[in-house]
N, C-alpha and C positions, 0 to 999 in steps of 0.2 A: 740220347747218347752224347756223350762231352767231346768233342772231335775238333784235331788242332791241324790245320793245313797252312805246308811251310809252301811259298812261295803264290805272289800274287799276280801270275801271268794269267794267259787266257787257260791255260787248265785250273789252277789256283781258284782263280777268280770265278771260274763256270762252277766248280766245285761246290763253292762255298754262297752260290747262290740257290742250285738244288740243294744241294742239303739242309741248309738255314729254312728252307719252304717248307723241310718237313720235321721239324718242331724241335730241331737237332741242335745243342749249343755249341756252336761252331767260332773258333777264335779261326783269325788267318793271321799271318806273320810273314812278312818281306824287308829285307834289306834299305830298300826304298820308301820311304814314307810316303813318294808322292802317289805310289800304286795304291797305296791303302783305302787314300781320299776318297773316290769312286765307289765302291762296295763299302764303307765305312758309311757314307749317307746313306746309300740304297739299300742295305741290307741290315736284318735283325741281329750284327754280328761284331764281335771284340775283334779289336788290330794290336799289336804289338809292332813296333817296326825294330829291328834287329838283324843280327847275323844268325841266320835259322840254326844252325848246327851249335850256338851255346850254350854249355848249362843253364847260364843265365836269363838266356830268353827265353827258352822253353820252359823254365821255373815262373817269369812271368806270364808266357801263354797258357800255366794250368798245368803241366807236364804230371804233376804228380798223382790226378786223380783222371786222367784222361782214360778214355773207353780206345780211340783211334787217332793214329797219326800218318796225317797225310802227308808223307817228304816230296812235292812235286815243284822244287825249283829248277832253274835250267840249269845245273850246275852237279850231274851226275854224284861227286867225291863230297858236296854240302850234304846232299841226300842221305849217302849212307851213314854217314858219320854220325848224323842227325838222330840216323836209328838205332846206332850204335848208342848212342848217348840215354836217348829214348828206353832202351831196354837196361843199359848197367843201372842208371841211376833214378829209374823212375817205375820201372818193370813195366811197361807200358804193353796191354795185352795185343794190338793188334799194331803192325807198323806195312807200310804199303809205301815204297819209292819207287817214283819215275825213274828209272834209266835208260840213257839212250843210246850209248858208246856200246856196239857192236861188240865192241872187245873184251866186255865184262858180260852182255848177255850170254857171251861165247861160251862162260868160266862157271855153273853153275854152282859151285861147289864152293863157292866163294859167298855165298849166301846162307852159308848155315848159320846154326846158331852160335857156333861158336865160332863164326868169323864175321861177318855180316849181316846182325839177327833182323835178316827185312823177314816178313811172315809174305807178302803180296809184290810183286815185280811189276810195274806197269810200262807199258813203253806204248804213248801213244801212237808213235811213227809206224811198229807193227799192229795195232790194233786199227790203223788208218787201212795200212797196206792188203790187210788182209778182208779188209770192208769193200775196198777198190776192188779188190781182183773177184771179189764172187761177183759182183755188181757186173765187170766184165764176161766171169763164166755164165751169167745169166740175162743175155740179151731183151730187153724189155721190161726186165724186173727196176723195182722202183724200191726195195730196201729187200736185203737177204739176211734173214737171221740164224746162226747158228745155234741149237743146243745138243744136249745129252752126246759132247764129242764131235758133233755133226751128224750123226745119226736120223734127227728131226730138223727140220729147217720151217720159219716159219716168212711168205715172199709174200709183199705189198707188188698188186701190180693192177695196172691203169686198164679196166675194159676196153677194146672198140671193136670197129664193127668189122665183122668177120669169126669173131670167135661163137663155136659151137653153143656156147652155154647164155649167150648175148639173147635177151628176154626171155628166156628162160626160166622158172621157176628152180631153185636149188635141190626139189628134190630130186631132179632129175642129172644131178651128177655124177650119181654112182649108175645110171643107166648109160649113160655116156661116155663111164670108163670102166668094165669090166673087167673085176681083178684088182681096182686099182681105187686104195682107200683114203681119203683127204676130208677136212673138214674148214669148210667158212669162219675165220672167228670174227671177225668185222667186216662192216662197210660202209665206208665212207662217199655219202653222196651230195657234190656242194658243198662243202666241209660241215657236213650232219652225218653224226653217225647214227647207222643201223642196224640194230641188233639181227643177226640172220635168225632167221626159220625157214621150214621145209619150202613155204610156200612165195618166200622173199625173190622177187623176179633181178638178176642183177642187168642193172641196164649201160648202154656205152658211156663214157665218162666214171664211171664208176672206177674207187679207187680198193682195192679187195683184197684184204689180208689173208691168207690158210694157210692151214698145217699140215705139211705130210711130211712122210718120210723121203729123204733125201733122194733114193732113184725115181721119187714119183713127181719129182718138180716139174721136171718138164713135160710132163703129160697132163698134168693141173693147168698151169699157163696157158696151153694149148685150146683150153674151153674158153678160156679169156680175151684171147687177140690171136692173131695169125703169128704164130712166132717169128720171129726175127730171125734172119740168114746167122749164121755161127760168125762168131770175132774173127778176125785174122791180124788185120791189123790196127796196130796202137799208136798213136802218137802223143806223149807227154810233155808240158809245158812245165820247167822245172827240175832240173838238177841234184838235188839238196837232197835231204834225210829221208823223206816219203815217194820222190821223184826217181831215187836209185835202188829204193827195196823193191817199190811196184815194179821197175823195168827186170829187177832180176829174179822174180817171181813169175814174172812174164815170158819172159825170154826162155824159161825151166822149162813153161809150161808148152811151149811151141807158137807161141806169138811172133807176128815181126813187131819188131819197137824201134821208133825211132823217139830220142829224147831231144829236146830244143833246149839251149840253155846260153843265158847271156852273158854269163863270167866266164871268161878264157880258163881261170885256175880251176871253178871248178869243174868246166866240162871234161878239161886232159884229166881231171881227177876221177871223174864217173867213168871215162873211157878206159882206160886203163883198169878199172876193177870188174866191168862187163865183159862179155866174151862175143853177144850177135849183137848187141844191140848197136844201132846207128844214132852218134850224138854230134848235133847241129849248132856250132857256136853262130848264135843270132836273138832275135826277137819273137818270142813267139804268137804278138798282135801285132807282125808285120806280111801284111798280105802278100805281099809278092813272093817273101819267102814261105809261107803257107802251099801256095799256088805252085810255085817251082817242086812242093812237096807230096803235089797230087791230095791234097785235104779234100777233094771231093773222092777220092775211092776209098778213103780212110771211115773203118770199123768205127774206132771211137777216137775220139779227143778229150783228154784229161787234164786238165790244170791243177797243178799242185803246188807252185810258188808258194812262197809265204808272206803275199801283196794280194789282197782280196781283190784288190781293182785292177786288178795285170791278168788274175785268173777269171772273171767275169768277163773282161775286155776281151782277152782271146779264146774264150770258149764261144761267145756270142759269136765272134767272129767267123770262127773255124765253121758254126753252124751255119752263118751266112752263105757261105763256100764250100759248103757239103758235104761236110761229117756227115757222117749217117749216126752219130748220137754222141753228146757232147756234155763233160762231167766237170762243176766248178767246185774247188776247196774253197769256204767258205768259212771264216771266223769269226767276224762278228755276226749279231744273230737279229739285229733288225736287216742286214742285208740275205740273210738265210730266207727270213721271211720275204721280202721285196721280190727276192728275185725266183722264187720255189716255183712260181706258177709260169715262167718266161719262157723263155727260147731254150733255156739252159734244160737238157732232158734229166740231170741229175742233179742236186746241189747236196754236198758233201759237209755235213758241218763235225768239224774235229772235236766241239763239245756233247755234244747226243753220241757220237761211236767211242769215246772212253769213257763217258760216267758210268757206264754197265759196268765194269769191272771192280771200279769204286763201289758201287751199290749194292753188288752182290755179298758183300763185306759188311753192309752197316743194316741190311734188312735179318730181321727177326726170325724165326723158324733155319730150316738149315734150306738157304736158299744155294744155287750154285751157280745158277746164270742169270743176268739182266740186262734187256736192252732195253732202251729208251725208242719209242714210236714218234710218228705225228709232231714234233717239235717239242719232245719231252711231253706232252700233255696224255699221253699213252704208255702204257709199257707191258713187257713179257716178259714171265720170268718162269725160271727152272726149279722147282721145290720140292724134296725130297720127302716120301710121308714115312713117319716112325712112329713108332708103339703098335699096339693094339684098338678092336673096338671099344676098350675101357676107358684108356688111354686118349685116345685121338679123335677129334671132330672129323676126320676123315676115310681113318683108314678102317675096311669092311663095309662102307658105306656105297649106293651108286651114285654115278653125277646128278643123275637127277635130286635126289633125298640130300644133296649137299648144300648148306644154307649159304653161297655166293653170292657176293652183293654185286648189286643190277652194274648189268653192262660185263660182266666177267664171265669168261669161257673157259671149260678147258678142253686143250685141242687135242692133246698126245701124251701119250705113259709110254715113259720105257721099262720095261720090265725084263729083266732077265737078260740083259741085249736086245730085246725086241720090241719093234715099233707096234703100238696101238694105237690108231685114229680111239681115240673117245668119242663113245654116243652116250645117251641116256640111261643104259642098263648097264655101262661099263664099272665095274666094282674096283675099288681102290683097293691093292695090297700092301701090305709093309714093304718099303724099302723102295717104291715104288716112284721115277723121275717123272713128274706132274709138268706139263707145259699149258700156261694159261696167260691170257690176253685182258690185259683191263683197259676199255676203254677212258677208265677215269681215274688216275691217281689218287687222288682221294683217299677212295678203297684201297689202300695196300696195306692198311695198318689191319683192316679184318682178316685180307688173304692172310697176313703173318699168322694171325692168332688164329687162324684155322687149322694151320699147319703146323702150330706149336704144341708140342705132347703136355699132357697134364694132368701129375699121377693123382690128381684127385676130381677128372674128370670122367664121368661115368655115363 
């Protein structure tokens, strides 16, 4: 696929490195030349430096035979304009812009085609926000993933000792919840993964992905650790764009929140547009004011600045002084890795929670949801099966008799509105929302073409 991505920031830039990996001709294009320099060495990918929204430069980035264009500079009005441009003059079939100003996500109707032909909306700040707060609704979970609506969910969460299901062989999980259907799709042990079977004992330490239907989460977890006391209260480190959706998400939701934040303008600014929350002009890796704030009876502690080293500093912190569980925004990705195994109980990286969106876009077959696992080296997607058994590698087939390349599960169908844990004898029908786990990227170009109909395949 020819894919031309406007702006060279840390989503630009994260973009244009997943997707170059996966054999995609990817131009990137920014205003700046010096942002190019960087991905320009390291990656298998064309630069352009220009004013994204030109005909000009988009005539030199390729515009005219492009498959995707990605508009994600910081500059909401370059964006659209871009797509604008993108579709009069190029008819460019798929257009995808970041927008982040509230006040245009407000206006949906400003997005059509005949006003502003984006086909894909992205706003990392709510795709962040909406990461944080399940992560919040789900104490001890270690990654919450949304599909088919929310209907399925699919929770990475860390064994220990006390949970029912702790050396236990797996087959005995549905003896342990009766009535109540879920399925293992990996496990991660020492960062080795493990293919589950009946007979796979999971043990403490263990990090264990499944899939069930959304009201059966918390009784899954349950076999895993001793759940965790329910959130009550939040305290956020940061102000800004993801620091005021999360509090008021929060606050909807019945939380206390209090927000810390170091700029006078913008804290009267966040104040002023919340209704509970409590916001603390200060420092929020300064212990005394932590202390004065009671961070040892505090639920969780979240950093969401946009200073990796301010959100480390005072999440560690806050854990020193007794958070009872403590979440860093985290943007660049050798500190993602450094610090994933630490004191930090969560580390949040804003490039793995928005490439799903992107992805779901540029994969094969009619895919509709994708999230990225494990540091991108994993992922789960949502895949619609069409045709018939003429037709289609999958549909009228069971899971078992479906030829899956190693390490790939699938965990849950939604059919008709309704949730199916997937077993072995479980039969695929047309029309049918597929959720499946691959341990190994690699393999996503087969899942596509399994799922791709093909009226001369019989």
């Amino acid at each position: 696929m020819k894919i031309i991505i406007l702006g060279a920031g840390q989503v630009g830039a994260s973009s244009a490195d997943i997707l170059s990996g996966e054999a995609n001709d990817v131009t990137l294009v920014d205003i700046d030349s010096a942002k190019l320099r960087i991905p320009q060495d390291r990656l298998d990918i064309r630069t352009v430096s220009g004013n994204a929204s030109y005909p000009s430069v988009l005539q030199q980035a390729g515009a005219e035979d492009a498959d995707l264009l990605l508009a994600v500079t910081n500059i909401d009005e370059v964006n659209l304009v871009a797509c604008t441009v993108a579709a009069t003059m190029y008819d460019t079939p798929t257009k995808m812009a970041r927008i982040r100003a509230p006040e245009y996500l407000a206006c949906p109707e400003i997005f059509e085609p005949d006003a502003f032909p984006v086909d894909v909306l992205i706003s990392p700040e709510q795709i962040l926000t909406n990461h944080i707060t399940r992560l919040v609704e789900y104490p001890g979970a270690l990654q919450v993933l949304d599909f088919a609506d929310g209907k399925i969910q699919i929770v990475g969460v860390r064994a220990y000792h006390g949970g029912p299901l702790i050396g236990h062989p797996l087959a005995e999980l549905r003896d342990h919840m009766p009535g109540v259907d879920a399925r293992v799709a990996a496990i991660y042990r020492q960062d080795k993964v493990i293919t589950p079977t009946a007979d796979t004992v999971v043990e403490v330490e263990d990090e264990v992905f499944f899939v069930a239907a959304r009201e059966n989460i918390r009784t899954v977890m349950s076999e895993m650790r001793k759940l965790d006391k329910s959130v009550n209260r939040v305290i956020i480190a940061g102000g800004g764009n993801i620091g005021f959706r999360l509090a008021s998400n929060l606050e909807r939701r019945g939380y206390g929140v209090k927000i810390i934040e170091r700029d006078a303008a913008c804290a009267e600014r966040v104040a002023d547009r919340l209704d509970d929350t409590v916001v603390l002009l200060g420092d929020a890796a300064d212990e005394e004011l932590l202390r004065q704030e009671n961070i040892e009876y505090m639920d969780v502690f979240c950093a969401v600045t946009n200073n990796d080293e301010a959100n480390i500093l005072s999440a560690m912190l806050a854990k020193r002084l007794g958070a009872r569980r403590v979440m860093a925004l985290i943007n660049r990705s050798v500190y993602v890795d450094l610090f994933e195994h630490s004191e930090l109980d969560i580390v949040i990286s804003p490039r793995l929670a928005t490439v799903g969106s992107i992805l779901a876009h540029i994969r094969r077959g009619d895919v509709v949801a994708v999230h990225s696992l494990r540091r991108g080296r994993a992922e789960a997607i949502e895949a619609i099966a069409h045709g018939d058994k003429n037709s289609s590698r999958v549909v009228g087939r069971g899971v078992r008799d479906l030829p899956l390349p190693p390490g790939t599960e699938i965990g849950a169908i939604l059919r008709n509105n309704e949730v199916l844990i997937a077993h072995h004898d479980t039969v695929i029908e047309p029309e049918d929302h597929v959720i499946l786990f691959m341990v190994d990227k690699k393999y996503i170009p087969e899942v596509e073409r399994l799922f791709q109909v093909d009226v001369l395949f019989l």
